[in-house]
Backbone as a chain_set.jsonl record, in Angstrom:
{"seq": "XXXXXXXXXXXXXXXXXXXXXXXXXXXXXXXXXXXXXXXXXXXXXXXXXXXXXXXXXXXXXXXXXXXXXXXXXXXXXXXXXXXXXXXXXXXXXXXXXXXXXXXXXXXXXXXXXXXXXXXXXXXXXXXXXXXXXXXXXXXXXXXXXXXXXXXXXXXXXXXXXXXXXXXXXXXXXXXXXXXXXXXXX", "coords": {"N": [[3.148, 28.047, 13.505], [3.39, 24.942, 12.41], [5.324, 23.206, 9.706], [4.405, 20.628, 9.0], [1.92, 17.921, 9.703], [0.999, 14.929, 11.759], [-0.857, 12.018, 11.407], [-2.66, 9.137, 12.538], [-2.883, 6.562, 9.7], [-6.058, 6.756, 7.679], [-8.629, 4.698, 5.762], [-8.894, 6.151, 3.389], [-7.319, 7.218, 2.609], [-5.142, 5.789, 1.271], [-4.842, 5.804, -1.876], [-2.945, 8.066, -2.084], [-0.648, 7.237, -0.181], [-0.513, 5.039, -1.707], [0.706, 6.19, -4.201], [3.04, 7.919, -3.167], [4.673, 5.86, -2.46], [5.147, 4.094, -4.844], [6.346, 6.04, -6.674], [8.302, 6.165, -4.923], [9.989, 4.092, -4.755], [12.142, 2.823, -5.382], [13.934, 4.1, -3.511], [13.288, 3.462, -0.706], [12.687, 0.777, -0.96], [15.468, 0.485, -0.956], [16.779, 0.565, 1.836], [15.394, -1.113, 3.095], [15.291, -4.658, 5.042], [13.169, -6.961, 4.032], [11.871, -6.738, 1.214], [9.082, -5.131, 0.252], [5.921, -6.943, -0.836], [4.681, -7.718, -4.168], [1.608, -6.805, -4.204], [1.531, -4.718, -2.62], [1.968, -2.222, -4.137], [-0.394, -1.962, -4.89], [-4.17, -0.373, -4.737], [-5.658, -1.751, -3.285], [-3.973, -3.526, -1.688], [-2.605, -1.695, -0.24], [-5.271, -0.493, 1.144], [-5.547, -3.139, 2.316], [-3.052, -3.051, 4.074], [-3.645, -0.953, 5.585], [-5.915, -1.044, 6.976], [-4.377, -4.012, 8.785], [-2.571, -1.779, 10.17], [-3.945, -0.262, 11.557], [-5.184, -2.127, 13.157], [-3.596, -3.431, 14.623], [-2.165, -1.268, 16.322], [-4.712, -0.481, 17.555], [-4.251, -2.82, 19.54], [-1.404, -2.061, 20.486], [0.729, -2.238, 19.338], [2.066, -1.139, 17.103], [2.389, 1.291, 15.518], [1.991, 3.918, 13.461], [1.895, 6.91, 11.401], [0.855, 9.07, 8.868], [2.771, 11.595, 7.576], [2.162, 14.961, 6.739], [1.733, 17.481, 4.555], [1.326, 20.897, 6.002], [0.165, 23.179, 4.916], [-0.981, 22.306, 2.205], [-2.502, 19.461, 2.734], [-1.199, 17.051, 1.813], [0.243, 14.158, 1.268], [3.462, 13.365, 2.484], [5.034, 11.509, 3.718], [5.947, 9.285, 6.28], [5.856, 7.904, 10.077], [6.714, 5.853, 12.406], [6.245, 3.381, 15.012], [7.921, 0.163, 16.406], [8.456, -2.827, 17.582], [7.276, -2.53, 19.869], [7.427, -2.576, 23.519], [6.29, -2.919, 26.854], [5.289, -2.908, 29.95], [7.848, -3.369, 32.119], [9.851, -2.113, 30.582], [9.153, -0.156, 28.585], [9.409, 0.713, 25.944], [10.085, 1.669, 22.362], [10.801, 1.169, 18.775], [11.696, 3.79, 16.602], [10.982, 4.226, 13.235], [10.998, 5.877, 10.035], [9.773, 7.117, 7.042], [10.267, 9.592, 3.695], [9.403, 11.2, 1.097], [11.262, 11.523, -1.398], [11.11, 13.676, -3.137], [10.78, 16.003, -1.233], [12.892, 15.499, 0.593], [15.539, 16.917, 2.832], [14.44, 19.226, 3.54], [13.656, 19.783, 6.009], [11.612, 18.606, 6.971], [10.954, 16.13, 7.74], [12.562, 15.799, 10.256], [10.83, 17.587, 12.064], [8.25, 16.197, 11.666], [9.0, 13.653, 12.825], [10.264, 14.92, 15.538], [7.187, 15.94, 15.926], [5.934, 13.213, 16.455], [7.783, 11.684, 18.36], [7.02, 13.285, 20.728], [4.216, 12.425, 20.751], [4.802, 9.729, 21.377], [5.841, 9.621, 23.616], [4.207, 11.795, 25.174], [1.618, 10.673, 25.234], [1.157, 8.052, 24.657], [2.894, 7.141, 26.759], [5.698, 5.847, 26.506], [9.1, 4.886, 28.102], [11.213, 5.415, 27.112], [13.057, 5.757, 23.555], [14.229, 4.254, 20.575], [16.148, 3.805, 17.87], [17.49, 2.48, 15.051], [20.208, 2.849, 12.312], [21.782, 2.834, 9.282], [25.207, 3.614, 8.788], [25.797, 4.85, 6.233], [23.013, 6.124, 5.729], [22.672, 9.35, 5.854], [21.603, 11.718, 5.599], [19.134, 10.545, 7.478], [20.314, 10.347, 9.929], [21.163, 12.984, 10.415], [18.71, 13.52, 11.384], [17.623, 12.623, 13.266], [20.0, 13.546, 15.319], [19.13, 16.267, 15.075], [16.487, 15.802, 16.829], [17.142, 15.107, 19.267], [18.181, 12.625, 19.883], [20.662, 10.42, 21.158], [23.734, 9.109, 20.409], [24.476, 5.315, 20.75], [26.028, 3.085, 20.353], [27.23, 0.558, 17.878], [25.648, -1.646, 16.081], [27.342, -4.225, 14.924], [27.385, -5.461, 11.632], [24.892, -6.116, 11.89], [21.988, -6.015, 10.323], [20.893, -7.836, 7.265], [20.908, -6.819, 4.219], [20.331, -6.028, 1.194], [22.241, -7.981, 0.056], [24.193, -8.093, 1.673], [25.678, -8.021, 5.099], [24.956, -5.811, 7.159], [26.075, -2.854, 9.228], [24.954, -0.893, 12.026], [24.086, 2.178, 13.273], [23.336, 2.427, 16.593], [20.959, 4.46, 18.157], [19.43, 6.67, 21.07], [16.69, 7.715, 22.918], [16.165, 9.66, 25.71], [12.886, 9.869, 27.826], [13.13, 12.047, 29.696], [15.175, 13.416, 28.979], [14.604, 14.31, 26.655], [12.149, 16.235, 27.41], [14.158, 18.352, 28.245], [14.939, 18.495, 25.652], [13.124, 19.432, 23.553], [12.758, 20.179, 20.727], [14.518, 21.95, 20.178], [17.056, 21.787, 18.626], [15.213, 21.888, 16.081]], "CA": [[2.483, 26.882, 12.936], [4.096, 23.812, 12.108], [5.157, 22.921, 8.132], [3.858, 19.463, 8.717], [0.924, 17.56, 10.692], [1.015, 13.847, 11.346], [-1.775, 11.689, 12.034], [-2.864, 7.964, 11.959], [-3.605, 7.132, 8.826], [-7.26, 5.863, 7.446], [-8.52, 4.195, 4.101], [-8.956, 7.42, 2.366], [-5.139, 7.912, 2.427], [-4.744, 4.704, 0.176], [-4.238, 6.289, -3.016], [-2.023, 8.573, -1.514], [-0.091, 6.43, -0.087], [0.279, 3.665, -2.977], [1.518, 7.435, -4.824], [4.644, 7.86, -2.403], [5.235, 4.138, -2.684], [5.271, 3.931, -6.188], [7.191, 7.479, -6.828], [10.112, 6.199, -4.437], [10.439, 2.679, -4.547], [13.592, 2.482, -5.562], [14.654, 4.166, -2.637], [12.254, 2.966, -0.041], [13.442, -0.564, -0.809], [17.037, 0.008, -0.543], [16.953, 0.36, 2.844], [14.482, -2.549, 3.629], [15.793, -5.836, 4.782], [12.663, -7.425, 3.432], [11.236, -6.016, 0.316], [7.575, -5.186, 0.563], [5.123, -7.767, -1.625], [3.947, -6.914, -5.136], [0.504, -6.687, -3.93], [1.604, -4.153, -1.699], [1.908, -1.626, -4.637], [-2.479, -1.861, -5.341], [-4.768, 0.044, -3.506], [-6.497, -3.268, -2.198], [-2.894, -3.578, -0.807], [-2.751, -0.476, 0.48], [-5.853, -1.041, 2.196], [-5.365, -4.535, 3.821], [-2.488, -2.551, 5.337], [-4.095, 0.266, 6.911], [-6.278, -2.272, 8.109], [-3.699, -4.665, 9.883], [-2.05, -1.45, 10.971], [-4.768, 0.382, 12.668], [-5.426, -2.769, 14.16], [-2.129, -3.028, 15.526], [-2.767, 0.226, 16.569], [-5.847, -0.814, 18.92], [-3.49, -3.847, 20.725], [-0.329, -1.416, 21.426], [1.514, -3.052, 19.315], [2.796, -0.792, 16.227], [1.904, 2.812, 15.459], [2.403, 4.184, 11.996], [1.175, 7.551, 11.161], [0.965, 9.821, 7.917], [3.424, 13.224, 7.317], [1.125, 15.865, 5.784], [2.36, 19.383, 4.516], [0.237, 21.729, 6.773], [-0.687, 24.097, 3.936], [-1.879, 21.291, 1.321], [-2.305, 18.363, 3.047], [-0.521, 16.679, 0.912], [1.259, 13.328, 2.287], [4.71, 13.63, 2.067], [5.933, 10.526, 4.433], [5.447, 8.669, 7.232], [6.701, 7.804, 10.682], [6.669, 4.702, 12.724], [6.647, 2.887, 16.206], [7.427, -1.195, 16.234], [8.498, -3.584, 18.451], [6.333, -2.319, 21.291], [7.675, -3.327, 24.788], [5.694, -2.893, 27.799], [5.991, -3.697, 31.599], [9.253, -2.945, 32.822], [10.891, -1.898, 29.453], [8.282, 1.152, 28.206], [10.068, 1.237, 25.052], [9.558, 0.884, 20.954], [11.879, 1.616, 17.838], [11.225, 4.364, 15.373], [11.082, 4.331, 11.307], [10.158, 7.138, 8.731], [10.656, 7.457, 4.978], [10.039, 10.608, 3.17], [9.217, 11.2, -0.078], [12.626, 11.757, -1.881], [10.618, 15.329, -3.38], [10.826, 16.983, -0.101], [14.048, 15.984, 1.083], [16.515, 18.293, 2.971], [14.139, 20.862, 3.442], [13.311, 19.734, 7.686], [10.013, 18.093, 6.907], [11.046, 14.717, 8.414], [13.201, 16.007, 11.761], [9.656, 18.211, 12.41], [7.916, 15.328, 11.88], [9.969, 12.596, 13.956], [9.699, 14.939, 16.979], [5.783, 15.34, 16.596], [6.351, 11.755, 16.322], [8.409, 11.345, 19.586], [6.369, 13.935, 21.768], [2.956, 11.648, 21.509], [5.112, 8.653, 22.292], [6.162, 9.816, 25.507], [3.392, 12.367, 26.282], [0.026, 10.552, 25.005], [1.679, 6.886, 24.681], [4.047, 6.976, 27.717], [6.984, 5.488, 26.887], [10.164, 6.079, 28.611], [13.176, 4.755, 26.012], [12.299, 5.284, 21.873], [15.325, 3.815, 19.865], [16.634, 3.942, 16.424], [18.837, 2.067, 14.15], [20.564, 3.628, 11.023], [22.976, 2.52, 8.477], [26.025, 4.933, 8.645], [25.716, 5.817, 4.971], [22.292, 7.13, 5.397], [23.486, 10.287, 6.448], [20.301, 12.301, 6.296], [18.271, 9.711, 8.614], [21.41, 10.328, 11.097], [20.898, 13.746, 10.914], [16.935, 13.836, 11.857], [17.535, 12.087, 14.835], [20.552, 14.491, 15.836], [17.986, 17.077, 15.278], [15.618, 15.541, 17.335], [17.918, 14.839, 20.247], [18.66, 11.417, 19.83], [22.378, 9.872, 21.314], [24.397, 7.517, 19.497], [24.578, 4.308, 21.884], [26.727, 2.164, 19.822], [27.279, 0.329, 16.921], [25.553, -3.142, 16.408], [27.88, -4.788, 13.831], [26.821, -6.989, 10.847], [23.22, -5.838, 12.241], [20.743, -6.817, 9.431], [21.263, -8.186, 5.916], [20.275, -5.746, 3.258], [20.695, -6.008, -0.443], [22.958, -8.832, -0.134], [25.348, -8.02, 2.81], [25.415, -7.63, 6.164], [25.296, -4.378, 7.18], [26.855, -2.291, 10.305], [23.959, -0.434, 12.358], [24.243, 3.105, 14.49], [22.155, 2.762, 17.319], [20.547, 5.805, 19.155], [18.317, 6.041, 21.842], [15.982, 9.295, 23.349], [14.874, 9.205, 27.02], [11.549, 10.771, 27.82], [13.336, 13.262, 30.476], [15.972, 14.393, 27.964], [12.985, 15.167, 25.365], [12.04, 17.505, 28.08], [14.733, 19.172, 28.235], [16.11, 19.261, 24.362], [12.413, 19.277, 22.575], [12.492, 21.009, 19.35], [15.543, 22.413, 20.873], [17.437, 22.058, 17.168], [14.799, 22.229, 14.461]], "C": [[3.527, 25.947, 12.325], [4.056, 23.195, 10.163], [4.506, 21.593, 8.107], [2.508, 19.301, 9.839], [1.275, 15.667, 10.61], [-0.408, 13.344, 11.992], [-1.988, 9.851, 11.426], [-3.808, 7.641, 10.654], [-5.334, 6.058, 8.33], [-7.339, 5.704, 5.663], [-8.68, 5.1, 3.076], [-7.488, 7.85, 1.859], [-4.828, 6.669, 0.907], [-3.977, 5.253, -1.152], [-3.341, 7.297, -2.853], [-1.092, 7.779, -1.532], [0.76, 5.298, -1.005], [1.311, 4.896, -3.556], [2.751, 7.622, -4.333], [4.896, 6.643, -2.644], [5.563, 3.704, -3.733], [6.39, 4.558, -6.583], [8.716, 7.277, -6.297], [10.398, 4.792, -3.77], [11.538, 1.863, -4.311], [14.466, 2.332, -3.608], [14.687, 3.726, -1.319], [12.75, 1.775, 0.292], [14.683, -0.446, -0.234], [17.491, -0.111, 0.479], [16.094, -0.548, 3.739], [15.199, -3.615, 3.901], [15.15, -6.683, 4.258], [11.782, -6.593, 2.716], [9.842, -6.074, 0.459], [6.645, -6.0, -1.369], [4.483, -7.364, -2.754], [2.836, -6.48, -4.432], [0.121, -5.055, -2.941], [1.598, -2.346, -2.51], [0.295, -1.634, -5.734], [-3.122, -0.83, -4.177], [-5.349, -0.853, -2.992], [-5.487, -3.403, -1.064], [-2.541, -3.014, -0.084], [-3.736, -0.647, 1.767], [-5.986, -1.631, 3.278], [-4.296, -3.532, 4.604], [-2.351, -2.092, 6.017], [-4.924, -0.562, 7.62], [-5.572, -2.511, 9.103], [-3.12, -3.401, 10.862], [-3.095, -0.908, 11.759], [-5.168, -0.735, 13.862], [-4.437, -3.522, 15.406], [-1.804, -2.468, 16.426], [-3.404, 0.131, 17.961], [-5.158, -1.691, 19.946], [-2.177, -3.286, 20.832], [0.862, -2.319, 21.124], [2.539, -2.428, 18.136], [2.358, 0.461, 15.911], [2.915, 2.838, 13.784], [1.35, 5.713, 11.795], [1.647, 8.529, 9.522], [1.814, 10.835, 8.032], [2.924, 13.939, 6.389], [1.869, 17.177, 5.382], [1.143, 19.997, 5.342], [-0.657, 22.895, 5.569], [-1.586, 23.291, 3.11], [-2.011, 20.279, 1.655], [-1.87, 17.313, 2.473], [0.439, 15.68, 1.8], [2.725, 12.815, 1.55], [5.65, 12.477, 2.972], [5.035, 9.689, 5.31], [6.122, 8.198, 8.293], [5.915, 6.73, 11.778], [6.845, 4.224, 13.862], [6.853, 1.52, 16.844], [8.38, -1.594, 17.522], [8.572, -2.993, 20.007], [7.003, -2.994, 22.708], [7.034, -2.404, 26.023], [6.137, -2.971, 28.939], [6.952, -2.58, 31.843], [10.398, -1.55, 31.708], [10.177, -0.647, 28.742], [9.197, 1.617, 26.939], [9.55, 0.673, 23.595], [11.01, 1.605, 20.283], [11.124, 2.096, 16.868], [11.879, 4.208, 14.258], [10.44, 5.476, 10.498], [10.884, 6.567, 7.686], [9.633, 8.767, 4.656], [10.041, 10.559, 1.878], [10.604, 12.18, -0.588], [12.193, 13.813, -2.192], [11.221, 16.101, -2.337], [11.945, 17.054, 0.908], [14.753, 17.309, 1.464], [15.885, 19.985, 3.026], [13.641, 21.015, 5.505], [11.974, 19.259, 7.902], [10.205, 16.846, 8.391], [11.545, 15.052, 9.921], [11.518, 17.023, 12.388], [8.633, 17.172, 12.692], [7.993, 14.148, 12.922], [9.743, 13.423, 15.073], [8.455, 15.184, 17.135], [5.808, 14.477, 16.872], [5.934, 11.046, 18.355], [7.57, 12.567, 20.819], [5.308, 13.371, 21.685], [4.061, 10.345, 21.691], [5.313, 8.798, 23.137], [4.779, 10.326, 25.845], [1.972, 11.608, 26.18], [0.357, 8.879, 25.314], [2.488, 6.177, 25.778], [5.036, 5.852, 27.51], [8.155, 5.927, 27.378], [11.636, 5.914, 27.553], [12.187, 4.771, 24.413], [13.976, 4.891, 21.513], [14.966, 3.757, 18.272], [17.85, 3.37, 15.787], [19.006, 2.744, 12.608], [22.033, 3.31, 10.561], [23.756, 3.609, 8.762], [25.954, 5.663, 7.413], [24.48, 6.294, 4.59], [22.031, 8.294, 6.133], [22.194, 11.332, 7.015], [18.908, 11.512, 7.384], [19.224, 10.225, 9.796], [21.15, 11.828, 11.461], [19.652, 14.389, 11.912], [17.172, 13.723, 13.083], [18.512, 13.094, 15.269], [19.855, 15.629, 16.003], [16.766, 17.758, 16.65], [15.861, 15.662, 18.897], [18.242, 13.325, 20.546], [20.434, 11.433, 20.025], [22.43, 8.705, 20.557], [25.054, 6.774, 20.935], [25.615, 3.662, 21.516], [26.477, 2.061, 18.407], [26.956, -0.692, 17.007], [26.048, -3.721, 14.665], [27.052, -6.1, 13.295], [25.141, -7.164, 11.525], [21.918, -7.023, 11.433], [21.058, -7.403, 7.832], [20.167, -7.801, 4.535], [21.217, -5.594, 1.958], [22.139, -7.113, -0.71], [24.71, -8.887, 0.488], [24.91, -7.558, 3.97], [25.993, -6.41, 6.454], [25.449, -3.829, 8.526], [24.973, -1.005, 10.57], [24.195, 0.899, 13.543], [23.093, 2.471, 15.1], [21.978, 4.116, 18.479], [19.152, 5.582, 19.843], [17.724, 7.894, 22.525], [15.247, 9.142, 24.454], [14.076, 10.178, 27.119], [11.952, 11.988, 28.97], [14.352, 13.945, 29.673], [15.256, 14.608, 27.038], [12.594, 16.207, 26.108], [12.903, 18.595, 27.781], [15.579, 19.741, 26.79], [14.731, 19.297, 23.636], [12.685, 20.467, 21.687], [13.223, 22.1, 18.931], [16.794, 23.218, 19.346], [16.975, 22.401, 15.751], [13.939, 23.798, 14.262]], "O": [[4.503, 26.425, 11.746], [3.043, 22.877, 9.54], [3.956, 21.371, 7.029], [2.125, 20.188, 10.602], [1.721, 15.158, 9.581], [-1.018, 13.984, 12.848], [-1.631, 9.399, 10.338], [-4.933, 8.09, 10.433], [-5.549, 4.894, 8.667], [-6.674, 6.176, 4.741], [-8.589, 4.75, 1.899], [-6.922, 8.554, 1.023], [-4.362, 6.936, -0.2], [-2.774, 5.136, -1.381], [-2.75, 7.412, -3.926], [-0.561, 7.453, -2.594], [1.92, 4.888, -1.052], [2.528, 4.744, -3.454], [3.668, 7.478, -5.142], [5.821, 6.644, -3.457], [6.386, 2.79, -3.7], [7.4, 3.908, -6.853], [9.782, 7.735, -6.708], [10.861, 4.495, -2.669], [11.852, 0.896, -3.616], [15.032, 1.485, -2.917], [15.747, 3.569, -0.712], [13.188, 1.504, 1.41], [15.04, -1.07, 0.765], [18.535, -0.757, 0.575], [16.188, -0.618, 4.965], [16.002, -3.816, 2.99], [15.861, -7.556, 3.761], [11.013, -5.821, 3.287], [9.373, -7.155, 0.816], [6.798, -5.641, -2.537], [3.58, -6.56, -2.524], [3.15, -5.447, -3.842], [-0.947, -4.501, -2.68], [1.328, -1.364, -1.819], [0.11, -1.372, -6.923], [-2.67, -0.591, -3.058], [-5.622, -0.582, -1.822], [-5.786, -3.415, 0.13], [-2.061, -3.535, 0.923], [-3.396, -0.846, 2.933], [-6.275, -1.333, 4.437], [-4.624, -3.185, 5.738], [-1.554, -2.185, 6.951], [-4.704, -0.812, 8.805], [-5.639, -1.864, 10.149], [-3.076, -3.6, 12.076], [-2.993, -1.265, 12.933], [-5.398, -0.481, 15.045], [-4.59, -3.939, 16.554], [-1.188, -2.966, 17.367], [-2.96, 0.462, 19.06], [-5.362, -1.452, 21.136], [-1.471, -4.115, 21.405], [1.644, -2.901, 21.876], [3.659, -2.928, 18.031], [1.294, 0.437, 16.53], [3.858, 2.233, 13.274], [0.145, 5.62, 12.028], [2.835, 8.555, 9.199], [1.531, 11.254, 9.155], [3.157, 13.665, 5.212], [2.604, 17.747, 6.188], [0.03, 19.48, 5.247], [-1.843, 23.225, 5.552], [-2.804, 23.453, 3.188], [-1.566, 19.57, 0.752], [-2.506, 16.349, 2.899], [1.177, 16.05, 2.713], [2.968, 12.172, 0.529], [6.877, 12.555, 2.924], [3.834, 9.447, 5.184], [7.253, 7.875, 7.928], [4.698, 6.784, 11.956], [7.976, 4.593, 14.177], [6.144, 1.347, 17.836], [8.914, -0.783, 18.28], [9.429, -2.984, 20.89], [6.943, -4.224, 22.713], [7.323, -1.209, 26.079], [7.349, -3.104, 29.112], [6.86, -1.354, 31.785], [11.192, -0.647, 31.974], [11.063, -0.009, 28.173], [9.669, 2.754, 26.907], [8.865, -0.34, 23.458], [11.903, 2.249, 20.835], [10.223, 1.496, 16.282], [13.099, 4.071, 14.17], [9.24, 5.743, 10.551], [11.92, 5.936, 7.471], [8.534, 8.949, 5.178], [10.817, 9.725, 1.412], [10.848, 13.319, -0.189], [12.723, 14.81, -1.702], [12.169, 16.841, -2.598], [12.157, 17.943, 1.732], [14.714, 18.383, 0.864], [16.306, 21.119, 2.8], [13.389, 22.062, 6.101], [11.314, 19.503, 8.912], [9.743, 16.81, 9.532], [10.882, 14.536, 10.821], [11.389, 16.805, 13.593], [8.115, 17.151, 13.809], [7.092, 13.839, 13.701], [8.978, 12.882, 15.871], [8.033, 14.873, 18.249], [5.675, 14.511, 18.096], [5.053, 10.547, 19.056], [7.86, 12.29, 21.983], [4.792, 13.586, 22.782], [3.776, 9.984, 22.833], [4.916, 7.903, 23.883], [4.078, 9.662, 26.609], [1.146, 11.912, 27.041], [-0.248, 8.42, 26.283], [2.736, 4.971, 25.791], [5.143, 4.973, 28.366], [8.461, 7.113, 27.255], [12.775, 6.38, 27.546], [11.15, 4.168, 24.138], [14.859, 5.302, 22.266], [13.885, 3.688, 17.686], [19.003, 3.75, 15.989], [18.057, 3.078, 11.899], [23.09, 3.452, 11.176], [23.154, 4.654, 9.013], [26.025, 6.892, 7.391], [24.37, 6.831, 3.488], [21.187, 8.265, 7.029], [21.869, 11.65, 8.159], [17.94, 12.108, 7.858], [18.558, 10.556, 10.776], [20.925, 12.082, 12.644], [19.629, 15.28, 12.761], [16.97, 14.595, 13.929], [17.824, 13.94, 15.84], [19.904, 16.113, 17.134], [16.389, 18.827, 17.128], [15.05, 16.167, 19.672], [18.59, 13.047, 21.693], [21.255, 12.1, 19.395], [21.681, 7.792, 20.211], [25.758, 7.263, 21.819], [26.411, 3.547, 22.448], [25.857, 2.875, 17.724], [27.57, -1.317, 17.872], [25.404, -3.663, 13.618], [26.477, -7.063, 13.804], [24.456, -8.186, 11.569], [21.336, -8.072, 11.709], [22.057, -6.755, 7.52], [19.13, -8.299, 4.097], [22.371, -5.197, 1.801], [22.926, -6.926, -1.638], [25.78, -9.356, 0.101], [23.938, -6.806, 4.051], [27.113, -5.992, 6.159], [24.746, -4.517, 9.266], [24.213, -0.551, 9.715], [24.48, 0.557, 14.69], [22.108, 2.052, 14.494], [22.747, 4.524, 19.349], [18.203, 4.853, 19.557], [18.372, 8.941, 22.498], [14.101, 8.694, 24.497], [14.33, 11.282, 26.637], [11.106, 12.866, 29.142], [14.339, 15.174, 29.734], [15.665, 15.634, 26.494], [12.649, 17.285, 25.518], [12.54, 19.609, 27.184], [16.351, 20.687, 26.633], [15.112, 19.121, 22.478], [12.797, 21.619, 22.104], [13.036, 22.896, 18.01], [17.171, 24.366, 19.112], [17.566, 22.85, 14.769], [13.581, 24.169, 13.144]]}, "num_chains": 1, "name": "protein.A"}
């Protein structure tokens, strides 16, 4: 049995949710390039945004789901699928954050490949990608975990906390998920 479960999340999660958001703001932010909106720390706020995302959701355009502990359901993160590409290109880019608590214990790399096994097997994409600062070391590891390659480096990437910042990029095709799933965690 699996220490976590993920699932999309609904308006019952709210207060949840605002709870991790609140609890690890600090840290949450620091790796944002745009800080998320007071409003965004209410449960109204909360709300509207399970809203927009589920409806996101329905047009195949952003995926976002909850990280639960399997014993207490208890939501401990969350993990992410955005700029959707279609057609030719069958690809998106993943995001998580974890609740600082549960760090370093394999929640998140367990997570990330439930994650990445419905994007390929339920979602069919064939390319997921990932960008990651070099100094956040445990994001770098998940994905090594996971089976993610490092592609490059896209310099002076995004501009976060008041510099431009240097970006790993890694990428996970849907026939090497075959062959490395769950391979490391």
């Amino acid at each position: 049995m699996s220490s976590v479960y993920i699932r999309p999340y609904t308006l019952d999660d709210a207060e949840a949710i605002l709870d991790v958001n609140r609890r690890n703001r600090e840290l949450f932010e620091y790796w944002m390039p745009i800080k998320p909106a007071p409003e965004q720390y209410t449960i109204e706020g909360q709300q509207d945004r399970i809203r927009r995302h589920l409806a996101l959701m329905q047009n195949d355009a952003y995926y976002v789901y909850g990280v639960f502990l399997s014993e207490t359901d208890q939501l401990i993160g969350d993990v992410s699928a955005m700029f959707v590409h279609r057609g030719p290109a069958e690809t998106c880019m993943i995001g998580y954050q974890l609740d600082a608590a549960y760090g370093g214990k394999g929640y998140m790399a367990e997570a990330v490949g439930l994650f990445v096994d419905h994007l390929f097997d339920v979602q069919q994409f064939h390319r997921i990608r990932a960008e990651v600062m070099p100094a956040n070391i445990g994001s770098i590891r998940v994905l090594e975990k996971v089976g993610f390659r490092q592609e490059g480096i896209a310099k002076e990437n995004l501009f976060i906390n008041g510099a431009w910042e240097d970006f790993i990029l890694f990428a996970l095709l849907k026939e090497d998920r075959k062959v490395s799933r769950h391979a490391n965690l």
